[in-house]
C-alpha positions as a Markdown table, in Angstrom:
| # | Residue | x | y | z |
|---|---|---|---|---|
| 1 | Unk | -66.5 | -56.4 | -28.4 |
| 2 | Unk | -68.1 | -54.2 | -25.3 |
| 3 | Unk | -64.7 | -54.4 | -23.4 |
| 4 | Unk | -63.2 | -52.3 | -26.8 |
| 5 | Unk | -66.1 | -50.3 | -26.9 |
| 6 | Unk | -65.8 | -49.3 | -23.0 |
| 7 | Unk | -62.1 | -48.9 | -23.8 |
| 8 | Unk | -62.5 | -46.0 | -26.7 |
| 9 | Unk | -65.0 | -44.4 | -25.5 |
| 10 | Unk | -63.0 | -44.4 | -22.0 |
| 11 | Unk | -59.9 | -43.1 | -23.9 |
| 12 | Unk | -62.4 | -40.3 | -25.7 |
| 13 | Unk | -64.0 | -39.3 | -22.6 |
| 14 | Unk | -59.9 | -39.1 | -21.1 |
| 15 | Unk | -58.9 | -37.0 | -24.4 |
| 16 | Unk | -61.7 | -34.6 | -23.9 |
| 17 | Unk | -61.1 | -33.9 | -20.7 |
| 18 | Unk | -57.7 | -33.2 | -20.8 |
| 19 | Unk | -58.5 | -31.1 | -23.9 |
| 20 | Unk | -60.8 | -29.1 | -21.9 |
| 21 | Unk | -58.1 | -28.7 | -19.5 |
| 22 | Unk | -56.3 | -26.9 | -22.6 |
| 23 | Unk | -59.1 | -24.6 | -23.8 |
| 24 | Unk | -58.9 | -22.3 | -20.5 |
| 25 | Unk | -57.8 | -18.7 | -20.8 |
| 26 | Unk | -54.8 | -18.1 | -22.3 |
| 27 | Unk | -51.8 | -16.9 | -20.7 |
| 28 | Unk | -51.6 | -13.8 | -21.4 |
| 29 | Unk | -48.3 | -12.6 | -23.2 |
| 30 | Unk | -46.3 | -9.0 | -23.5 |
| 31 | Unk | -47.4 | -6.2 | -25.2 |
| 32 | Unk | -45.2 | -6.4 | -28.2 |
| 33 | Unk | -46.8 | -9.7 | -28.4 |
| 34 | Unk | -50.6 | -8.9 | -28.3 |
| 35 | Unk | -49.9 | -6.5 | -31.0 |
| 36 | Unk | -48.2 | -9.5 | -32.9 |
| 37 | Unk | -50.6 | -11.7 | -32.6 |
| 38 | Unk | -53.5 | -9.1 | -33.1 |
| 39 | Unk | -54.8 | -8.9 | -37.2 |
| 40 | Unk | -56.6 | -5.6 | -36.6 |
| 41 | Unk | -52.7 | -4.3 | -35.3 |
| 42 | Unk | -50.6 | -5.9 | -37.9 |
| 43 | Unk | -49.7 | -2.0 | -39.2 |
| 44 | Unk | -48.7 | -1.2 | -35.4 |
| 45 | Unk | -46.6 | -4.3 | -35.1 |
| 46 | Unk | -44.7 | -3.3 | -37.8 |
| 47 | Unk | -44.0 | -0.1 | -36.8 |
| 48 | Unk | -42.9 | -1.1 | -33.1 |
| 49 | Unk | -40.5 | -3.3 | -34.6 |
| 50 | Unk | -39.0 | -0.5 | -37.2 |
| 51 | Unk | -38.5 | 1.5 | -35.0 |
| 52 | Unk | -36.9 | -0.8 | -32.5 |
| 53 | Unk | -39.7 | -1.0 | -30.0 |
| 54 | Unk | -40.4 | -4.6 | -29.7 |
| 55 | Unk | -38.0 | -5.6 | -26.7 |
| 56 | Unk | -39.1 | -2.7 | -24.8 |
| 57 | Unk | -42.7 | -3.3 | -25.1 |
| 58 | Unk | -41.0 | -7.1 | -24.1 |
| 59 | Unk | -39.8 | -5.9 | -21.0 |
| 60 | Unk | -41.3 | -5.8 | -17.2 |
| 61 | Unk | -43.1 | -2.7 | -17.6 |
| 62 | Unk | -45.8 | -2.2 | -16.5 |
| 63 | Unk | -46.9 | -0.2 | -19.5 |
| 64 | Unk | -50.7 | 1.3 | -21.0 |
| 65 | Unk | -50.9 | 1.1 | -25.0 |
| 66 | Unk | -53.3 | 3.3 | -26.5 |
| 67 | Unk | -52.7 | 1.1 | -29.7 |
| 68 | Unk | -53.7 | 2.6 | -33.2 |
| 69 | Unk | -55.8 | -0.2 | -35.4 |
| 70 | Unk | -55.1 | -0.4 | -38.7 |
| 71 | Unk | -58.2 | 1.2 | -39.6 |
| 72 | Unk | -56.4 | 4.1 | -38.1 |
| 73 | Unk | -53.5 | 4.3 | -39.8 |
| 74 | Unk | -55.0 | 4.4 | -43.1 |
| 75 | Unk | -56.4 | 7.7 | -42.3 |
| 76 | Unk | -52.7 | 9.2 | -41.3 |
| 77 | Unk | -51.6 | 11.2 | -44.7 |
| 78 | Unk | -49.3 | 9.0 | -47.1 |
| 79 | Unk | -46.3 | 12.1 | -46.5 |
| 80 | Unk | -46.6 | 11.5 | -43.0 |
| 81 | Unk | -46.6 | 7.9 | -43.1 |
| 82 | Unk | -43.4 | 8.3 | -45.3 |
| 83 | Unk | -41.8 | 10.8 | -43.1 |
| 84 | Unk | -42.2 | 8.2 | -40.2 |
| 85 | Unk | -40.5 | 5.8 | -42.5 |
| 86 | Unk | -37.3 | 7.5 | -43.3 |
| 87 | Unk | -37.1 | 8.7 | -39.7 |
| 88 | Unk | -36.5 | 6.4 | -37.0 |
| 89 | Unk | -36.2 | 8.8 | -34.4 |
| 90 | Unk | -40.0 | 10.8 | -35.6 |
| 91 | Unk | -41.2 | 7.3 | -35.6 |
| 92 | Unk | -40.2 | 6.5 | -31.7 |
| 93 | Unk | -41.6 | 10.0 | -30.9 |
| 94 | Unk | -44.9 | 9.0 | -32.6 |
| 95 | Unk | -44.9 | 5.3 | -31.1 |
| 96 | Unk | -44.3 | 6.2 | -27.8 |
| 97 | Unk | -46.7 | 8.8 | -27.2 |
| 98 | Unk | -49.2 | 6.6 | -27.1 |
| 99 | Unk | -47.8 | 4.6 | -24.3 |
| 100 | Unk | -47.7 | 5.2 | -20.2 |
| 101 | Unk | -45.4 | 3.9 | -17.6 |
| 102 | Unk | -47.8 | 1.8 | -15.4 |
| 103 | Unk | -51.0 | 0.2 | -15.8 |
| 104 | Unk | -54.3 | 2.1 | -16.3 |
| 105 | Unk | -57.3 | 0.2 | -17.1 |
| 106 | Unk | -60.5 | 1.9 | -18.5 |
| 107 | Unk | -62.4 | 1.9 | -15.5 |
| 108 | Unk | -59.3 | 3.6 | -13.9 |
| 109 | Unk | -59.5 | 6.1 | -16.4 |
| 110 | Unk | -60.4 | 9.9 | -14.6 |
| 111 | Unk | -60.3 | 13.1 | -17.1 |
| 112 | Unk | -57.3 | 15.2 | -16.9 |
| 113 | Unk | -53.7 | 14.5 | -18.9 |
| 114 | Unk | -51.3 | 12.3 | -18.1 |
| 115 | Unk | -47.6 | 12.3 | -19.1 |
| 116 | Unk | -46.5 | 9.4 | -22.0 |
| 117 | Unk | -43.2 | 7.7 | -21.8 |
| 118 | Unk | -41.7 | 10.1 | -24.0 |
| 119 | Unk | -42.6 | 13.3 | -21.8 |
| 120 | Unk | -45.8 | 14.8 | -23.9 |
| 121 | Unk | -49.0 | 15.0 | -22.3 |
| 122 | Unk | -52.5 | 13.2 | -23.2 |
| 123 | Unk | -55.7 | 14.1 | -22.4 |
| 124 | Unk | -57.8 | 11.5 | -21.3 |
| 125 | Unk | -61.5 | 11.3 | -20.2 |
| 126 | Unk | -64.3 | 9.1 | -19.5 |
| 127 | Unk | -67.7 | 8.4 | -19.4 |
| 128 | Unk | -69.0 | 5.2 | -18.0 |
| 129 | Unk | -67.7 | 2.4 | -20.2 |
| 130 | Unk | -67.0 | 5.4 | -23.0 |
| 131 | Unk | -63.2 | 6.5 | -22.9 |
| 132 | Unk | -61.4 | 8.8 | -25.2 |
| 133 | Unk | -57.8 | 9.7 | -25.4 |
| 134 | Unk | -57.3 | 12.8 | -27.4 |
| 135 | Unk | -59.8 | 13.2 | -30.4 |
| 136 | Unk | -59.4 | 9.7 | -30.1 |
| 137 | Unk | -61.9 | 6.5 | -28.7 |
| 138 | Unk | -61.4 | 3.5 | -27.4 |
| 139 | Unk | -62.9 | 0.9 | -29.3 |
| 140 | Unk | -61.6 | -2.2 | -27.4 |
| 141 | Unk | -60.5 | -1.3 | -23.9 |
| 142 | Unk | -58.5 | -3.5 | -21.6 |
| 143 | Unk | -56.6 | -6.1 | -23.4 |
| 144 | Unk | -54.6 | -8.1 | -21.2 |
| 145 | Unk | -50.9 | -8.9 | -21.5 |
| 146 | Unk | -48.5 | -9.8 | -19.0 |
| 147 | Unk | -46.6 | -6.8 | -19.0 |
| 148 | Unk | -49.8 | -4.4 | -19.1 |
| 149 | Unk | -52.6 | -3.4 | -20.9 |
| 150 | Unk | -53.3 | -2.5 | -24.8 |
| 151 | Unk | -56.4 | 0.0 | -25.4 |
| 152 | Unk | -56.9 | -0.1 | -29.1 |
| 153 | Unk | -58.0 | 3.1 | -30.2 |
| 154 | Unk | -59.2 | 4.8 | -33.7 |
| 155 | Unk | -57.1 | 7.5 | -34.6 |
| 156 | Unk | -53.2 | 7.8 | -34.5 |
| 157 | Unk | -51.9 | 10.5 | -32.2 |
| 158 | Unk | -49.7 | 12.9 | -32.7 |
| 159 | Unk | -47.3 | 14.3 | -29.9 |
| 160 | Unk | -46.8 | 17.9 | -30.1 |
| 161 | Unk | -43.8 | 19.4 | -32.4 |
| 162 | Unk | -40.8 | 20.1 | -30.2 |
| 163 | Unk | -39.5 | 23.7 | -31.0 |
């Protein structure tokens, strides 16, 4: 009887460890993904893949996401949300304004504009931890993925109207 006690709580003490082992920091995964696998940007997943987004925010990149929450797109106008909808193309435009070539972490972050993928410019600024982008803030800065990094931010942002 104590040689099959010793024995499970050997085997216990062998399954925890190797579970430990298996609780360590994820590894993390592309952009597209994050956004997947993130509740709070269930809206922006959906988008990225309507409009055809997904294996590009897949690839090598590096890339920075200023990712709109959901909480975000509630407060873009119904029209415009139905305008982005029946056009692929306005949808793209919108989508990939918020995202850079390269990586730029919020501590990286210095005030001035930068260019987006799609050729517009975005102001960005800082404060200590405290970055905006636009009329926009970052609410959780620096999320992780393999190909880059995901800033989710509170307001959608619009690139400027071509003419």
């Amino acid at each position: 009887m104590n040689f099959q006690r010793r024995l499970t709580i050997s085997t216990l003490a062998v399954a925890a460890i190797a579970l430990a082992g298996c609780a360590s920091t994820p590894t993390p995964v592309s952009i597209a993904d994050t956004a997947a696998r993130t509740p709070s940007l269930s809206t922006l997943n959906t988008l990225i893949n309507q409009a055809g987004l997904a294996e590009t925010l897949r690839g090598t990149g590096p890339f920075t996401v200023f990712a709109p929450s959901n909480e975000a797109f509630k407060a873009v106008p119904a029209k415009t949300m139905a305008d982005l909808a029946a056009n692929k193309e306005l949808l793209r435009a919108v989508l990939t304004h918020h995202v850079l070539a390269g990586q730029v972490k919020a501590a990286q972050v210095k005030p001035g504009t930068v260019k987006t993928v799609n050729g517009s410019d975005l102001a960005l600024s800082s404060a200590g931890t405290f970055v905006t982008v636009e009329d926009a803030v970052v609410q959780q800065a620096d999320v992780q993925a393999s190909n880059g990094v995901v800033h989710v931010i509170d307001r959608v942002l619009m690139p400027p109207v071509k003419r």
